[in-house]
C-alpha positions in Angstrom: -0.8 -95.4 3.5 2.6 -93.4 4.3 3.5 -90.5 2.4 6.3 -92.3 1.2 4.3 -95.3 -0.3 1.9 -92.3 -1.6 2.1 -92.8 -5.3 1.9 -88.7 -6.9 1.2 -87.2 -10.3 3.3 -84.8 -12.2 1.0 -82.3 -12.2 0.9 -83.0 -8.4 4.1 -83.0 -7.9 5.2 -79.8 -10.1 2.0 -77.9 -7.5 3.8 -79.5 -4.2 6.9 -77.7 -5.8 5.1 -74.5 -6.7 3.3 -74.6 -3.5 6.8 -74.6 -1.7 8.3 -71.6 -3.7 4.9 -69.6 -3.4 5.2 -70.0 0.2 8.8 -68.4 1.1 8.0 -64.8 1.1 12.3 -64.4 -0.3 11.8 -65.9 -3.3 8.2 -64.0 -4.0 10.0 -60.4 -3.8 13.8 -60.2 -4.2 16.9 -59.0 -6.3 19.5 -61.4 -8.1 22.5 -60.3 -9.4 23.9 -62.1 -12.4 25.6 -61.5 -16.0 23.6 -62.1 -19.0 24.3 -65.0 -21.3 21.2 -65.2 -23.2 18.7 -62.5 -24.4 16.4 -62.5 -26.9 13.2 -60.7 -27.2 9.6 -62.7 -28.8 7.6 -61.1 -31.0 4.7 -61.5 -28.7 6.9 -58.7 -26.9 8.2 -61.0 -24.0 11.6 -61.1 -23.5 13.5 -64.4 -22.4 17.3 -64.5 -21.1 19.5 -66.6 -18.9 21.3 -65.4 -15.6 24.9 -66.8 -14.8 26.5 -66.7 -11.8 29.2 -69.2 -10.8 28.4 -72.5 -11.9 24.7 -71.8 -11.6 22.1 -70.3 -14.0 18.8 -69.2 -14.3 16.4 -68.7 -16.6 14.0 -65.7 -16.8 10.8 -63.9 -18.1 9.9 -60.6 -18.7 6.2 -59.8 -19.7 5.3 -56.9 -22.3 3.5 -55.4 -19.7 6.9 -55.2 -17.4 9.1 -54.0 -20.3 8.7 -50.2 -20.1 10.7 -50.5 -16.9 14.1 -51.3 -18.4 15.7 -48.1 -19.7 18.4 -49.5 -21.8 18.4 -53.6 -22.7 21.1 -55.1 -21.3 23.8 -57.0 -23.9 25.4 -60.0 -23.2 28.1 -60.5 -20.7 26.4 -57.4 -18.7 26.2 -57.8 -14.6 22.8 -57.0 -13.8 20.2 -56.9 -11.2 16.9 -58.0 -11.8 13.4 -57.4 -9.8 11.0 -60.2 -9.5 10.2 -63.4 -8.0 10.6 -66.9 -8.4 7.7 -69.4 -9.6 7.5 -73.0 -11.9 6.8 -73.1 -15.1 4.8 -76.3 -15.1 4.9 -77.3 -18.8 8.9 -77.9 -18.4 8.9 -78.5 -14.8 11.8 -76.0 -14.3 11.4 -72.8 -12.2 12.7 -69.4 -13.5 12.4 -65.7 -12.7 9.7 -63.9 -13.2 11.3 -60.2 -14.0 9.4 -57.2 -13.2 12.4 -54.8 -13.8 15.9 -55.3 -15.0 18.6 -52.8 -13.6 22.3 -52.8 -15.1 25.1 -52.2 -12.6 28.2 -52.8 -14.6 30.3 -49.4 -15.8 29.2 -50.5 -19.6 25.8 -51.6 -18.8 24.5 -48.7 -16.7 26.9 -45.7 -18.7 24.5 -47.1 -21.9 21.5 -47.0 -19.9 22.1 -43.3 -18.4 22.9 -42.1 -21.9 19.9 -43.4 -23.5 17.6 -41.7 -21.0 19.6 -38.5 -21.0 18.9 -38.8 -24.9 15.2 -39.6 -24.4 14.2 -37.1 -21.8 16.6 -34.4 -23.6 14.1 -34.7 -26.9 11.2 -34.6 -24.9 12.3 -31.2 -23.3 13.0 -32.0 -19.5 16.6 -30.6 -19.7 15.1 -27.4 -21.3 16.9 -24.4 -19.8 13.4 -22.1 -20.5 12.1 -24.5 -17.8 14.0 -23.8 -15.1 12.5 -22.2 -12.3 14.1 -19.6 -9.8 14.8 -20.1 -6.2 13.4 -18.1 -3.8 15.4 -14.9 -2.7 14.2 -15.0 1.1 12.8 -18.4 1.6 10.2 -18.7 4.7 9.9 -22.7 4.3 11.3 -25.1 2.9 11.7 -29.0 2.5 14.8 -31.5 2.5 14.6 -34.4 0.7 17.2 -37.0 2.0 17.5 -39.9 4.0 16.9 -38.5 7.9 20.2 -40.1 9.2 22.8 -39.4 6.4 25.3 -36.6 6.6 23.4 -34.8 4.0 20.9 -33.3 6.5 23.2 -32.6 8.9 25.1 -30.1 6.2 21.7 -28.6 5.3 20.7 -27.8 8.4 24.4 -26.6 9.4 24.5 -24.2 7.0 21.1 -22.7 7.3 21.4 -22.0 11.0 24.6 -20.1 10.1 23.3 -18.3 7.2 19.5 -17.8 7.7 18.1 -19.3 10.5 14.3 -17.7 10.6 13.8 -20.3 7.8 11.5 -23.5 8.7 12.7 -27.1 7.3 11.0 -29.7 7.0 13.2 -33.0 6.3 10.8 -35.5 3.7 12.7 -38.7 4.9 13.7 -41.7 2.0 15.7 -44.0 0.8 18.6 -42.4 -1.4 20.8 -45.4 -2.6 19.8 -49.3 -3.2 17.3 -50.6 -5.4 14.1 -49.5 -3.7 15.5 -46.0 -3.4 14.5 -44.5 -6.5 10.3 -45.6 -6.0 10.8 -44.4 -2.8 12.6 -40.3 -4.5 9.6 -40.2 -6.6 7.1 -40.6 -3.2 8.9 -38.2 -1.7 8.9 -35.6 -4.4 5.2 -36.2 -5.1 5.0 -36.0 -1.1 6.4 -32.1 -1.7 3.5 -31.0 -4.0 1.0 -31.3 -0.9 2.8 -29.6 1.5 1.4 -26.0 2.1 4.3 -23.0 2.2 7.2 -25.1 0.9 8.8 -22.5 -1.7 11.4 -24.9 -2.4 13.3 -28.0 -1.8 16.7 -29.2 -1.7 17.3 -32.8 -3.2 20.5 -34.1 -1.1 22.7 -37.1 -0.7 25.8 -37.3 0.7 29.2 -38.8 -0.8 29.9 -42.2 -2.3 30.9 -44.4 -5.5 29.0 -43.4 -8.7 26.8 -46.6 -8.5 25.4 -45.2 -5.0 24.1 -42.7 -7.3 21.8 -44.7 -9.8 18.5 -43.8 -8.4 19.1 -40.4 -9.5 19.7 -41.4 -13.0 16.6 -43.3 -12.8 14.0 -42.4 -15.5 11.0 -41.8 -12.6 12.8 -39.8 -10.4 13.9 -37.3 -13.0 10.3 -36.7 -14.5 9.5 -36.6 -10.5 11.9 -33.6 -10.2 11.1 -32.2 -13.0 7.2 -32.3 -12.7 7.8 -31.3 -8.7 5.6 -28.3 -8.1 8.3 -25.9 -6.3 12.0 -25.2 -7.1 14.1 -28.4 -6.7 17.6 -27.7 -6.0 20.0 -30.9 -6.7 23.1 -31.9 -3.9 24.0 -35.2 -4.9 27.3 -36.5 -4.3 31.3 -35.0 -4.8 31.6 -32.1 -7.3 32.7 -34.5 -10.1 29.5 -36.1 -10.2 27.1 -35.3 -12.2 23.4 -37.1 -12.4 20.2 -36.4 -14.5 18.6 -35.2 -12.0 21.3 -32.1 -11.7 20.2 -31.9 -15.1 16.1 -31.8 -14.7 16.9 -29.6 -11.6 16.3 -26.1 -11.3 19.6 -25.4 -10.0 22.0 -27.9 -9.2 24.9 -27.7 -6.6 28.1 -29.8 -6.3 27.1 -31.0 -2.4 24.7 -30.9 -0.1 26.1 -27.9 1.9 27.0 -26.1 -1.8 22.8 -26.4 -2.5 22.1 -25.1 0.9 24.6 -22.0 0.0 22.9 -21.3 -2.9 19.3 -21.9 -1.7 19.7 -19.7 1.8 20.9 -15.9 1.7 23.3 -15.0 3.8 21.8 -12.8 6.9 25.0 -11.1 8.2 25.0 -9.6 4.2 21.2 -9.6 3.6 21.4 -7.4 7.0 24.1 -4.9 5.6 22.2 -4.9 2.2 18.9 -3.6 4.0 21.4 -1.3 6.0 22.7 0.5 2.9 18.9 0.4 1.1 17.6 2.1 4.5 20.5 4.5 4.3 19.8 5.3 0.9 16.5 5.6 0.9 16.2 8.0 4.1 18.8 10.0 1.8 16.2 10.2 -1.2 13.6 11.0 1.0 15.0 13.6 3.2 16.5 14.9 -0.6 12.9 14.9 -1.9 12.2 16.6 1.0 14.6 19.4 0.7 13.9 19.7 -2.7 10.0 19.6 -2.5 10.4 22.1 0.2 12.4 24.5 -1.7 9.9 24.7 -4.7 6.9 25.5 -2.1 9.2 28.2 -1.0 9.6 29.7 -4.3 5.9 28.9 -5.3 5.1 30.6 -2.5 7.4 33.5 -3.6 6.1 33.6 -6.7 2.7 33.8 -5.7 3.0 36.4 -2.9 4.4 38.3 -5.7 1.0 37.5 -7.9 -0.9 38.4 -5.4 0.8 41.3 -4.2 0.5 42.8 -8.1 -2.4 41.8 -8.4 -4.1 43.5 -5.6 -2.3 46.7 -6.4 -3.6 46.1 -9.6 -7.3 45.7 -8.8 -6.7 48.2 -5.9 -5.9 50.8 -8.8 -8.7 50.0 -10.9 -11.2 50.0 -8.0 -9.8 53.1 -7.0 -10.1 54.7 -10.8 -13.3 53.7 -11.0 -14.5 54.7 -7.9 -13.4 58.1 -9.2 -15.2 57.7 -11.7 -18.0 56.6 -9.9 -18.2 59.2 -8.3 -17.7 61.8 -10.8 -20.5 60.8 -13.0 -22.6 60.5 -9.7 -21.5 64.2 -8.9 -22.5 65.2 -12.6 -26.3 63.7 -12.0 -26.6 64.9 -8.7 -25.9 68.8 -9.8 -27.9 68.1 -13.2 -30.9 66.1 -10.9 -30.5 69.7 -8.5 -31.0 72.3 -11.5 -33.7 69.7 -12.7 -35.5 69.9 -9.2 -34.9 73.1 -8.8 -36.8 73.7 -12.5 -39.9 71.2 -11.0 -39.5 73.6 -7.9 -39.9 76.9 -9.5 -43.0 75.7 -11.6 -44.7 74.1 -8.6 -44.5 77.6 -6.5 -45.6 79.4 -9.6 -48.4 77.0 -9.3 -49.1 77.3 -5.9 -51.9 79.0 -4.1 -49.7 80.6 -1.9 -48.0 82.3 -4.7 -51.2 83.5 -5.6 -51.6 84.8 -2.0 -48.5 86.6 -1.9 -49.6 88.6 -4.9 -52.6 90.2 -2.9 -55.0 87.4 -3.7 -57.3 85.6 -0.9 -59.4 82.6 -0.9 -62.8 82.5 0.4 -64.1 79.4 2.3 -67.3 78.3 3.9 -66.6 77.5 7.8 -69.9 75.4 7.8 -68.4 73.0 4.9 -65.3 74.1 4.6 -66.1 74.5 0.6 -64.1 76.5 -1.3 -66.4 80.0 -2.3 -65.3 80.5 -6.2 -68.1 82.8 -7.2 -70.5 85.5 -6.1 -73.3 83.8 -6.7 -72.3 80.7 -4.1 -72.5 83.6 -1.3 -75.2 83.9 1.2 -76.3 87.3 2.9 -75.6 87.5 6.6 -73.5 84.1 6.5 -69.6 83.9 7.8 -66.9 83.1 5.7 -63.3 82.1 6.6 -60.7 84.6 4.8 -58.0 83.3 3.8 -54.8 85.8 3.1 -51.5 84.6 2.2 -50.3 85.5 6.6 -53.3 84.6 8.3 -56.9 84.1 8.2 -60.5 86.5 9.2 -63.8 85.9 9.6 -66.4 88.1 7.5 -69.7 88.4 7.2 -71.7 89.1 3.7 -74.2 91.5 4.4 -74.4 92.0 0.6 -73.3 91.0 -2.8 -73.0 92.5 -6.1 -72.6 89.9 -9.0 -70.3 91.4 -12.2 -72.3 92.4 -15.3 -69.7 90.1 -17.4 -71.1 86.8 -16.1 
């Protein structure tokens, strides 16, 4: 049988049809634009509208699960863009969009939507001044986040190799305009945090309409920057624009090359600065110098002076009491001399040879050398040594004669 004979289903048929759609990779990922002629949200928390462009139309779904993406609901008669992809809704045969994200474009649209997430991030705190973090005075390391081919970079890194060179860059590469750009601001910022020695980094983009700037209003990318783990510093477009991220931003710069300004010092002045801080500190300390010098002079002085009294001083006292000394010493030695002289007199009145001198002798055995003290210890015809107070004699006892008293 032919395929043309073949006799089909509606069930078949409506799969053949899905089958077909599932199939072309466009319509499973892509971006319409359109204005809004129906919106209406279900209480089962789906929301259901109608795109219009031309003479054509289509119809669209949002799931709950998809509805914390949209920032501010569109009204009718916006131009938006919406994120999804195309499938059939078998039950009516028709196919329809299946939104994952809604984005409005049009001056009303998108002014409404940027104001209700400055509103909702300002109550939570992001905008906080206390938060802001400062920049780095003498940055070693840094990173760019920017696309790698834009003008933006080419500013940065113009003005850094004028103003401070010895600081490293490293360029974090993204999208910064389009619908994919803003997912890919928040990779990149997250991509920051893990880098080891960044002290900071410089959020850039280059020049254009304020619509080229919507992924920097984006909800994401401002909790991104304001969650990033160093110093972000925001150069986003002419000096009349001004996005939430300038505002989550720790500091935020008219331009790309105003944010590298502020971020990097200027060397020609940082060297004149350290110049005049060498100057004046050799000054304090050859002052500190002088002056510590002069007070160990006069210390020294001083004390020369106390010392100088002070050994004249002791010099004097040693010298009084050595007088003294040897006074009292002089006063004992003449009193210790009549004493001795005292002890002196009563030994020689003592002494046998006192005795002597007064015409006494001593009488001594020359056998025992015994002292002879009485008659009686005498023997006849024995020799005895005299001895007289000059000189000694030998005598012989041819007889003794006792005394009647004893």
């Amino acid at each position: 049988m032919s395929i043309l004979n073949q006799t089909l289903t509606v069930e078949e048929v409506s799969s053949r049809i899905q089958a077909l759609i599932t199939g072309d990779s466009v319509l499973q990922s892509l971006n319409v634009k359109g204005e809004i002629l129906e919106f209406k949200k279900h209480g089962s928390g789906h929301v259901y509208f109608s795109l219009s462009g031309g003479d054509a139309r289509l119809s669209g779904v949002m799931f709950r699960s998809d509805t914390r993406n949209v920032p501010q609901w569109p009204k009718q008669g916006d131009e938006v863009i919406v994120q999804g992809r195309i499938a059939i809704y078998p039950a009516r045969s028709s196919y329809q969009i299946y939104a994952r994200n809604i984005i409005p474009i049009g001056l009303g649209a998108a002014a409404r939507a940027r104001e209700e997430i400055q509103k909702k991030l300002a109550e939570e705190g992001l905008f906080d001044p206390r938060l802001k973090r400062p920049i780095p005075s003498y940055p070693s390391s840094i990173a760019v986040i920017t696309s790698p081919t834009g003008a933006a970079i080419r500013d940065v890194i113009k003005v850094a190799s004028n103003r401070f060179p010895i600081c490293s860059i490293v360029v974090i590469p993204t999208l910064v305009q389009g619908l994919e750009a803003p997912a890919e601001l928040v990779k990149a910022l997250r991509h920051t945090n893990s880098l080891p020695g960044i002290e900071a980094a410089i959020l850039a983009r280059g020049g254009g309409s304020r619509d080229d700037l919507n992924p920097f209003d984006d909800e994401f990318v401002v909790r991104a920057v304001r969650n990033a783990a160093v110093p972000i510093i925001t150069g986003l477009g002419h000096q009349i624009d001004l996005t939430l991220c300038d505002l989550a931003a720790d500091v935020s710069a008219p331009t790309p090359s105003a944010a590298a300004e502020t971020l990097f010092p200027d060397s020609t002045e940082v060297s004149r600065l350290l110049g005049d801080d060498l100057y004046r500190l050799s000054s304090g300390l050859l002052h500190q110098i002088e002056t510590r010098g002069n007070y160990l002079d006069r210390q020294f002085l001083s004390l020369s002076h106390l010392l100088q009294n002070s050994v004249h001083f002791e010099s004097s006292r040693v010298s009084d009491s050595s007088q003294g000394i040897l006074s009292v010493m002089k006063e004992k030695i003449h009193r210790d001399n009549l004493k001795l002289s005292g002890l002196a007199s009563s030994l020689n009145a003592l002494s046998p040879l006192s005795v002597l001198e007064r015409g006494f002798i001593s009488c001594q055995s020359i056998l025992s050398d015994k002292v002879i003290v009485s008659v009686a210890e005498l023997e006849i015809n024995s020799v005895y040594s005299l001895n007289f107070q000059d000189g000694n004699a030998l005598a012989e006892i041819i007889s003794t004669s006792p005394s009647e008293d004893h």
